[in-house]
N, C-alpha and C positions, 0 to 999 in steps of 0.2 A: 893407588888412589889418585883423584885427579885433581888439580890443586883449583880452587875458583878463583877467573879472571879477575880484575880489578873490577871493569863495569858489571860483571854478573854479585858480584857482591855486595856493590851500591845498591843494586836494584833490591836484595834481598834484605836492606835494610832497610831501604824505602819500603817495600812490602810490608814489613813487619813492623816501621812505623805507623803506618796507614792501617794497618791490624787494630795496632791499639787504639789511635784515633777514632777508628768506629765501635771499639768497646767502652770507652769511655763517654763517648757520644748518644750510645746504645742507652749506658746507665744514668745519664743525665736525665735522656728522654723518660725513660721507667722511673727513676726517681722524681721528678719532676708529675708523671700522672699518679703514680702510687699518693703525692701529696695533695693533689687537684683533687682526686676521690674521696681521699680523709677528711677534706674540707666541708665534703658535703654529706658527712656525717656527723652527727649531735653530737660533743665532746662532752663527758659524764663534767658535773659540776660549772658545768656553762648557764649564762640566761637562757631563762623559758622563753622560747618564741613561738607564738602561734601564730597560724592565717586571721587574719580578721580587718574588720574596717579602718582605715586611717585618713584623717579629713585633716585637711590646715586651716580651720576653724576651731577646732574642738578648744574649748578655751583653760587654759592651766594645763599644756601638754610638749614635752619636749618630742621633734620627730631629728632621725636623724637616718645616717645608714649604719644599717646591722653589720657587722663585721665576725660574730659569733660561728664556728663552724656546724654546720648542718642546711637545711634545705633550705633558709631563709638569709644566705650570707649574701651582702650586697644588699638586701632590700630596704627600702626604707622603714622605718619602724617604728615605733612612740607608747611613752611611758608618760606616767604624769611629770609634771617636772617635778614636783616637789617630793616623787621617788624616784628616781631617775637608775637606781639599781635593779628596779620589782619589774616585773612577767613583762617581755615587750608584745605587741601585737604587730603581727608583719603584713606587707600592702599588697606586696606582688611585684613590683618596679623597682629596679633595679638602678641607683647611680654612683659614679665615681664621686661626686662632688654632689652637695645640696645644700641650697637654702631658701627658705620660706616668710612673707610678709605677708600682712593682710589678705590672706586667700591665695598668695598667687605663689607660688613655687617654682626653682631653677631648679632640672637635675641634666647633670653630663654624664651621657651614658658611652661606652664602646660598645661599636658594634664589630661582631667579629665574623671576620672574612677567611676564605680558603690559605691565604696567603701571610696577611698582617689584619690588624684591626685599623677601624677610622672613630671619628669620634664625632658625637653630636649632642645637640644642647636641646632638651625639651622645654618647653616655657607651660605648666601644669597650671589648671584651676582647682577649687579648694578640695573637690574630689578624687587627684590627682588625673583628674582625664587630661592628655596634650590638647594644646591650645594652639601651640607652631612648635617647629623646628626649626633646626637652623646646625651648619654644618660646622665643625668646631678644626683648626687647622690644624693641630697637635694633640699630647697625655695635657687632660683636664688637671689643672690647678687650683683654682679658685672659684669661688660665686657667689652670688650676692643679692638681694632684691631689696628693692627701696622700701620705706615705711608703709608709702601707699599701696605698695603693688603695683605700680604702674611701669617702673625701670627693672631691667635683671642686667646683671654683668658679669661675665665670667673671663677668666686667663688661662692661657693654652701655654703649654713648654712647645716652642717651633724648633727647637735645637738644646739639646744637651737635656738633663731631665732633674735637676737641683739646682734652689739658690743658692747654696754656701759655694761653689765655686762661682768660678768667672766664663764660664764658657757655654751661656743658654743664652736665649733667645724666647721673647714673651709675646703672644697677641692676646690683646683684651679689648674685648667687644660688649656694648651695650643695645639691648634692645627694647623699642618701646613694645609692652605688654596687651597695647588696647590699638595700637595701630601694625604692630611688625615690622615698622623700622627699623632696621638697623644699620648702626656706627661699628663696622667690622674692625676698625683700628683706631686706638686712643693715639695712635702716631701720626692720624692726620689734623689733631689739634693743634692750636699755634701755644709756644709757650713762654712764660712771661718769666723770667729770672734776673732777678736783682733788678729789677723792675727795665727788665730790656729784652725784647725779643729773641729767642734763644732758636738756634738751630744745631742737629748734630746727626749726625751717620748712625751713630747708636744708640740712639734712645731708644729706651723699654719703660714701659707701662704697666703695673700689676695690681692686684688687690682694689678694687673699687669697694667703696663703702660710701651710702647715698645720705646724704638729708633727708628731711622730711619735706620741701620745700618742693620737689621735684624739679629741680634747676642745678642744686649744687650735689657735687662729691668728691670724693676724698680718694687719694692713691698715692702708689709709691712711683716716682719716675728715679730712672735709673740713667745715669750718663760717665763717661769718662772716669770709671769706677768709684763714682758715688752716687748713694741715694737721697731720694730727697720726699719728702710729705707735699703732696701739689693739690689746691683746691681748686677743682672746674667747676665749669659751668657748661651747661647742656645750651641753653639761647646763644651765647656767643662761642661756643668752641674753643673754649680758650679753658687752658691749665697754669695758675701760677705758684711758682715754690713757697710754698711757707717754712719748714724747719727742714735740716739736714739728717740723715741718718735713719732713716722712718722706713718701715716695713711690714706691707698686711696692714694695713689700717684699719681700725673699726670702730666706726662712733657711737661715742656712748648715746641712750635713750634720751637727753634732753639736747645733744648736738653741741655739749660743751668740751666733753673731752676726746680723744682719742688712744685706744692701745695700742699697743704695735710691738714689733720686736725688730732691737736694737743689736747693731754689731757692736761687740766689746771688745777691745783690743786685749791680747794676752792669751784670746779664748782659741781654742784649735778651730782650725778653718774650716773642720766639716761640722762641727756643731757652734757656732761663734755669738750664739742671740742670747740674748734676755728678755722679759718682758717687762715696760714702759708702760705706764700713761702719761700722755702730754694734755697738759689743761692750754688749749686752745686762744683763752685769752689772757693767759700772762707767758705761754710758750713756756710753763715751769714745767720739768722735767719727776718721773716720779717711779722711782725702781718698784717691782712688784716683789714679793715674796716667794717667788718662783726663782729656783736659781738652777733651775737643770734650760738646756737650749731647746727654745719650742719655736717649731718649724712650720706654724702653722697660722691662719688669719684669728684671731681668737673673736669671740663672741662676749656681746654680752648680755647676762642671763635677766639683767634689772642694773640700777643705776650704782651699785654698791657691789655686783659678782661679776665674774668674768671669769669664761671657760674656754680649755682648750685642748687639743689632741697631744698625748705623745705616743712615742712609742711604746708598744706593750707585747705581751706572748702571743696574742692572736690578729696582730695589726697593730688597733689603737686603741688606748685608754683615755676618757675625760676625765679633767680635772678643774678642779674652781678654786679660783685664790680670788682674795679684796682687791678693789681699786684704789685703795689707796695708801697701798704698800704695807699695811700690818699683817698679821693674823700668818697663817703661814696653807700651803697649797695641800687639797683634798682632791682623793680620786671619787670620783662619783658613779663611773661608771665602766664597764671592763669591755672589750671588741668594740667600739663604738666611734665613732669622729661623724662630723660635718652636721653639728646642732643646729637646729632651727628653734626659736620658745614660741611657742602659739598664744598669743592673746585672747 
């Protein structure tokens, strides 16, 4: 028998490394489509969804995206709001991210390529037909449309793809709705802190939420690993800090408060939030009854609920807790994130 050389040994290692690397690789791929397929089969005891019409007009109606598995995952959908568990009706469109005001609706969709996907931001009228596009630089995070329907804003991950660490990167873009201007980076706003012109390498920008006034809004700016709550203004381009520690911003219906989620010290770094409302004109601080970490811009459903995604078995579950910290938090609805309430 003949003994094997040293290099011919390596090599048969190596071989038979690279064996299993492609059976493992092999079963990743078949696992991964074996799940892509189930996905798009009706899962017994799931919501009913059917084809049918969905307008963002229809008044007393929640639309959101369907997350449910079977042939309508991804599409945008709607239930009454005040069932928000009962039969959704599906549209046909498809988005990552969505939100809707007076007629006019944001959805960021991927579009998918031989290679990777790219991302783009639809700006929809109240029938969902697109209006414009526009190209989106990153995975779609956030979005937004103003009271009037005149503004939409959405945030893109440019780098790394979660805020509970420290190693992303954000662009957030607004666009006007009746003209197609767009402000591709809230980074070229000048910014006003501690009442002094602030410059830095690293500012980030996220979660826009607008007034009714179409002039002001609200967002998280981020620097020198802190966040802060910054009110713009669209006429002067300008963003200045109001409170520290703010994130996902969302104002309430009369523009007096805002939600957001808060980092809590003690809390593990990849789930670290709470949900807050700050009352705006006394800067009071106000814990929600929500005490699991919600990663998400929350909504609100009227001037007294507030809704929001967590995670759940098929994606994401909605939940609604009080604004103003009693009562304790309800799941409303199962596969489901990214609410719009229709007027």
């Amino acid at each position: 028998m003949t003994a094997h050389s040293p290099a011919r040994s390596r090599i048969l290692i190596l071989l038979s490394a690279l064996a299993v690397l492609t059976a493992v690789a092999l079963a990743s791929v078949l696992h991964a489509s074996a799940r892509a397929e189930r996905r798009d089969h009706t899962r017994a005891g799931g919501p009913k969804v059917t084809p049918g019409t969905v307008t963002l007009t229809a008044p007393g109606r929640m639309v959101f995206r369907n997350m449910a598995w079977g042939p309508h995952r991804d599409e945008l959908t709607t239930v009454p709001a005040a069932a928000p568990a009962g039969p959704r009706t599906a549209s046909g469109v498809k988005c990552l991210r969505f939100y809707a005001a007076a007629g006019t609706g944001v959805c960021l969709q991927a579009v998918h390529g031989p290679v990777s996907d790219t991302y783009r931001a639809l700006i929809l009228d109240a029938k969902l037909h697109t209006k414009a596009h526009y190209d989106v630089p990153g995975i779609p995070s956030r979005a937004r449309v103003s009271p009037t329907g005149h503004y939409a804003a959405w945030t893109a991950f440019v780098g790394g793809d979660s805020y509970a660490g420290t190693n992303f990167s954000t662009r957030t873009a607004i666009a006007d709705t009746r003209t197609g201007d767009l402000i591709p980076s809230l980074e070229t706003f000048r910014i006003i802190r501690n009442n002094r012109p602030y410059q830095s390498a690293d500012v980030n920008f996220w979660g826009v939420t607008f007034a009714a006034d179409d002039t002001t809004f609200y967002a998280t700016l981020a620097t020198k690993g802190s966040t802060y709550l910054v009110r713009g203004d669209l006429r002067t381009r300008t963003v200045t800090t109001l409170h520290p520690n703010v994130e996902c911003p969302s104002l309430s219906p009369d523009g007096t408060r805002i939600a957001y989620k808060k980092r809590v010290k003690g809390l593990s770094k990849d789930a670290p939030w709470r949900l807050y409302v700050l009352d705006l004109g006394t800067m009071r601080e106000t814990p929600l009854a929500e005490t699991r970490s919600v990663d998400d811009q929350a909504v609100w459903k009227d001037a007294r609920t507030i809704v929001y995604a967590l995670p759940g078995d098929y994606g994401a579950d909605l939940y609604s807790v009080p604004s103003d910290g009693t009562g304790k938090p309800h799941r409303i609805s199962v596969s489901a994130v990214s609410p719009a309430y229709v007027d």
